[in-house]
C-alpha positions in Angstrom: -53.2 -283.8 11.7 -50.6 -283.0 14.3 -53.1 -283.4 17.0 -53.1 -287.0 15.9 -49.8 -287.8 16.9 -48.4 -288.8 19.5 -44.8 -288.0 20.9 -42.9 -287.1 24.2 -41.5 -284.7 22.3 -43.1 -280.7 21.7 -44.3 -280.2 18.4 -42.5 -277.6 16.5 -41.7 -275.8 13.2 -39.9 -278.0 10.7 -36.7 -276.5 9.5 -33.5 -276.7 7.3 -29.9 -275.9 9.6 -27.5 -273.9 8.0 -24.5 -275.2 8.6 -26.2 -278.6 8.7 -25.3 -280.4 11.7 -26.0 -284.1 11.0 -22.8 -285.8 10.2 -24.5 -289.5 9.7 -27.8 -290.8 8.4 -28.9 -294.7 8.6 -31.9 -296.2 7.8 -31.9 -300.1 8.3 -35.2 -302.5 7.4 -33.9 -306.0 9.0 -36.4 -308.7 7.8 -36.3 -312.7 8.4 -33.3 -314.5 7.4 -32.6 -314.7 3.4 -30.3 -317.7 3.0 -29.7 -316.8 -0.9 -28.1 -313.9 -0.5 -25.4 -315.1 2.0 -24.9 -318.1 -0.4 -24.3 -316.1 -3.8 -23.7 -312.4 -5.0 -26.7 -310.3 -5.4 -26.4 -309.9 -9.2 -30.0 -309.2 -10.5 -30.1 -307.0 -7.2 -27.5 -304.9 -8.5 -28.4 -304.8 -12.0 -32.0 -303.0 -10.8 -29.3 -300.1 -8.9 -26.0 -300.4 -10.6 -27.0 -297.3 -12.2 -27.9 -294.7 -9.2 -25.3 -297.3 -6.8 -22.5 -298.3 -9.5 -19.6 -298.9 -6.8 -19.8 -302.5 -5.8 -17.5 -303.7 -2.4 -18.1 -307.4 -1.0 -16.7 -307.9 2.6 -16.3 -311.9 3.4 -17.5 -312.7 7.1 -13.9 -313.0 8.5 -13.2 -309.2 7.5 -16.8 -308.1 7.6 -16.8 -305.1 10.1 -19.6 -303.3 11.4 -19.6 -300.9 14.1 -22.3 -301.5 17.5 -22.7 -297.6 17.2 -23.7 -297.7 13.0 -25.5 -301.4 12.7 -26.3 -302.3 16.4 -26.9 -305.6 16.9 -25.5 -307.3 13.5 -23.8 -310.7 14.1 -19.8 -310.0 12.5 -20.2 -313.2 11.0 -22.7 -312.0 8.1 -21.3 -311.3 4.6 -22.0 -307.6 3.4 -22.8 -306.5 0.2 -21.8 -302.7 -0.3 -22.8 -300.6 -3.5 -21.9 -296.9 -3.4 -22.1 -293.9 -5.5 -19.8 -293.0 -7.7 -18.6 -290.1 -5.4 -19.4 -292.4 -2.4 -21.5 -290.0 0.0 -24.4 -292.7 -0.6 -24.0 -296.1 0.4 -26.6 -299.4 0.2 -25.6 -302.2 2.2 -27.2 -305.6 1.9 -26.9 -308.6 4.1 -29.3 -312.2 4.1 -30.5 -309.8 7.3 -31.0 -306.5 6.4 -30.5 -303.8 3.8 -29.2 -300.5 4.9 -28.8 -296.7 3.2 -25.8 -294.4 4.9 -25.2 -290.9 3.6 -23.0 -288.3 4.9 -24.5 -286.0 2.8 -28.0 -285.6 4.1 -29.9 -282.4 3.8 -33.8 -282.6 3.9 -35.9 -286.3 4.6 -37.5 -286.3 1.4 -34.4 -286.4 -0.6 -33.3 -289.0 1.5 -36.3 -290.9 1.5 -36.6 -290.9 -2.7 -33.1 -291.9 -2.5 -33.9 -294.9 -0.1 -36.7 -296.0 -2.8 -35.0 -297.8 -5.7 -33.1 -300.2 -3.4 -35.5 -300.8 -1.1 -38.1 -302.0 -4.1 -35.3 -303.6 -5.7 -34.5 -305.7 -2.5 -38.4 -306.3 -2.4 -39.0 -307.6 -5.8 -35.9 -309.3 -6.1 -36.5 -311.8 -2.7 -39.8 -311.5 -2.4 -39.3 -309.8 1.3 -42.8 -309.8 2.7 -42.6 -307.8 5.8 -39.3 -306.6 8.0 -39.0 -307.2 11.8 -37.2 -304.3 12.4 -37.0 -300.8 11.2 -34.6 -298.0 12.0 -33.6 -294.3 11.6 -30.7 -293.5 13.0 -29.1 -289.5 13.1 -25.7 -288.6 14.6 -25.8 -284.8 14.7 -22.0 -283.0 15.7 -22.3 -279.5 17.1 -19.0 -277.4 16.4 -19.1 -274.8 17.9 -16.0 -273.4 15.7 -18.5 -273.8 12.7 -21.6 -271.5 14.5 -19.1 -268.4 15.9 -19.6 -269.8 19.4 -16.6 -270.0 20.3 -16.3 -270.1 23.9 -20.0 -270.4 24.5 -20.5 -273.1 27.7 -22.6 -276.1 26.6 -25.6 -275.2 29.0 -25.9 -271.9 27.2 -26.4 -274.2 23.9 -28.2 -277.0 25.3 -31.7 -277.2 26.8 -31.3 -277.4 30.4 -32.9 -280.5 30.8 -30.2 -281.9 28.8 -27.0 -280.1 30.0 -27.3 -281.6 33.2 -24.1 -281.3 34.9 -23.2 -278.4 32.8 -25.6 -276.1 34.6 -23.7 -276.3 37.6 -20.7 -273.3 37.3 -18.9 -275.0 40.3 -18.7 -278.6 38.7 -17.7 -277.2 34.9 -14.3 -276.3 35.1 -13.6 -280.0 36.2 -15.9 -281.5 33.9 -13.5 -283.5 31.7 -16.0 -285.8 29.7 -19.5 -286.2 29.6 -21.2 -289.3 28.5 -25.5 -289.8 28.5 -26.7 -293.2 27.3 -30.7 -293.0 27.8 -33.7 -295.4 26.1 -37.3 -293.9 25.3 -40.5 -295.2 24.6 -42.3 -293.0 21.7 -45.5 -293.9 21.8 -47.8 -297.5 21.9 -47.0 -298.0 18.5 -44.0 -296.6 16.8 -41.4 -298.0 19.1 -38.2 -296.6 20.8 -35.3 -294.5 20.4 -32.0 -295.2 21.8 -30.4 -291.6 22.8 -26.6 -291.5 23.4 -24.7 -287.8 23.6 -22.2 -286.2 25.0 -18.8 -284.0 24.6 -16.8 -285.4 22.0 -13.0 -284.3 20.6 -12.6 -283.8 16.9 -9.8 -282.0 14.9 -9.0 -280.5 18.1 -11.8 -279.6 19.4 -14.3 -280.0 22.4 -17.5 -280.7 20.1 -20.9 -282.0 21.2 -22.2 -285.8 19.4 -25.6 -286.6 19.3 -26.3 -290.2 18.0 -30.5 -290.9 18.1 -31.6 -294.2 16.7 -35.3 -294.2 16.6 -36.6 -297.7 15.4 -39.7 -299.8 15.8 -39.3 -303.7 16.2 -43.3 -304.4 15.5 -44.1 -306.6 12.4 -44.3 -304.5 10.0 -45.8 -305.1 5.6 -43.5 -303.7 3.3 -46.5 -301.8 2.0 -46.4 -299.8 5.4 -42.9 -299.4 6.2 -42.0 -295.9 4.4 -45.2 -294.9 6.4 -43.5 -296.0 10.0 -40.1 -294.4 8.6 -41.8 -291.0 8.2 -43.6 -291.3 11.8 -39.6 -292.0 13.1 -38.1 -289.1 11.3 -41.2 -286.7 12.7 -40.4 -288.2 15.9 -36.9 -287.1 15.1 -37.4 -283.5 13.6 -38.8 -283.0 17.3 -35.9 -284.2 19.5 -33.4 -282.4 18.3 -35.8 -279.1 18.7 -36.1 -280.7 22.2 -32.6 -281.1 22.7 -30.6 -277.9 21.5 -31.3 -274.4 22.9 -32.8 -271.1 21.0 -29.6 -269.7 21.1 -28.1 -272.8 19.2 -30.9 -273.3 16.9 -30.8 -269.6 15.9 -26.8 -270.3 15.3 -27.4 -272.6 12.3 -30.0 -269.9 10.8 -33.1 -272.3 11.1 -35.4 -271.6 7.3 -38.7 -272.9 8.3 -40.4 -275.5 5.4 -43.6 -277.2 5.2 
């Protein structure tokens, strides 16, 4: 029952966003080194997803590249296994150190959850994983305000004031030429952190609004459990983002309330 968790963010309605404002979706399980699959190509992993993943990419250590703000914390010198959809919005990435799912192409957590199933219990039966070390859900939300007819619309009027900050002050604004928040969380005793960075950010030309959130738990955790701690992150989740933006904003991307 929702009286049951706990979270230092409000409860409120679940809802769809119309347009859809997350740009990004990862979800990464790390778990204790597998030597096997740095030594040799994953080929009975792939045979269990070539068919939902059938676009395979291998990236050697010396040209594997992998971004602090999309896989924080992986050593560069791991080798990465990629296999992608054939229209390549989906992508499973597997390492002797983690396996990941990235989508740009995210609408509702349970479609991105059944998607995350058949590699994660392919990775599972395939080494034998018995429990991950870390788990991660990671959302970067863009607000364009081109997109919402707010054109002209000052951040602290779309923001909640607790996050605009600086923004609420008229005098500073006009001389306000970046804006940057790095901040760390606890969620509760059990499910972890989240790692919060936002701030203005310039796309195709225009002033836009990034929200990266990377809620993760570093507990021990059974592989029996872990879709259980990933759904506790993503309620965590639903709620920031409620927390963050402002009526006015929310009501801009015509919020359709689901169960």
């Amino acid at each position: 029952m929702e009286v049951q968790f706990e979270s230092p963010f409000p409860s409120s309605p679940r809802v769809l966003f119309t347009p859809n404002p997350i740009e990004t979706t990862i979800c990464q399980l790390r778990f204790p080194t597998i030597l096997q699959i740095g030594e040799e190509r994953p080929a009975a992993f792939q045979q269990k997803i070539r068919h939902e993943f059938p676009v395979y990419t291998e990236r050697a250590p010396e040209k594997l590249v992998l971004p602090m703000e999309i896989f924080p914390g992986v050593p560069k010198q791991l080798r990465a296994y990629d296999f992608s959809t054939s229209d390549n919005n989906w992508t499973v990435t597997l390492t002797e150190e983690f396996i990941a799912l990235q989508t740009r192409s995210y609408d509702r957590w349970e479609n991105f959850k059944e998607k995350l199933m058949l590699p994660l219990g392919s990775l599972i039966e395939t080494y034998k994983v018995s429990y991950f070390v870390r788990i991660g859900l990671r959302y970067l939300d863009l607000i364009r305000r081109s997109q919402l007819n707010r054109d002209g619309v000052p951040w602290n009027k779309l923001l909640k004031d607790h996050v605009a900050g600086e923004f609420t002050d008229e005098a500073v604004v006009p001389h306000i030429t970046e804006k940057f928040t790095h901040l760390v969380m606890t969620l509760n005793a059990t499910d972890g952190e989240v790692i919060i960075n936002h701030g203005t950010y310039p796309k195709d030309g225009e002033e836009c609004y990034i929200v990266d959130a990377d809620f993760y738990r570093t507990a021990s955790t059974s592989v029996e459990t872990a879709t259980e701690v990933l759904d506790r992150l993503k309620r965590h989740a639903g709620r920031f983002f409620r927390w963050f933006i402002s009526d006015d904003l929310s009501a801009a991307m015509s919020p359709t309330r689901i169960e």
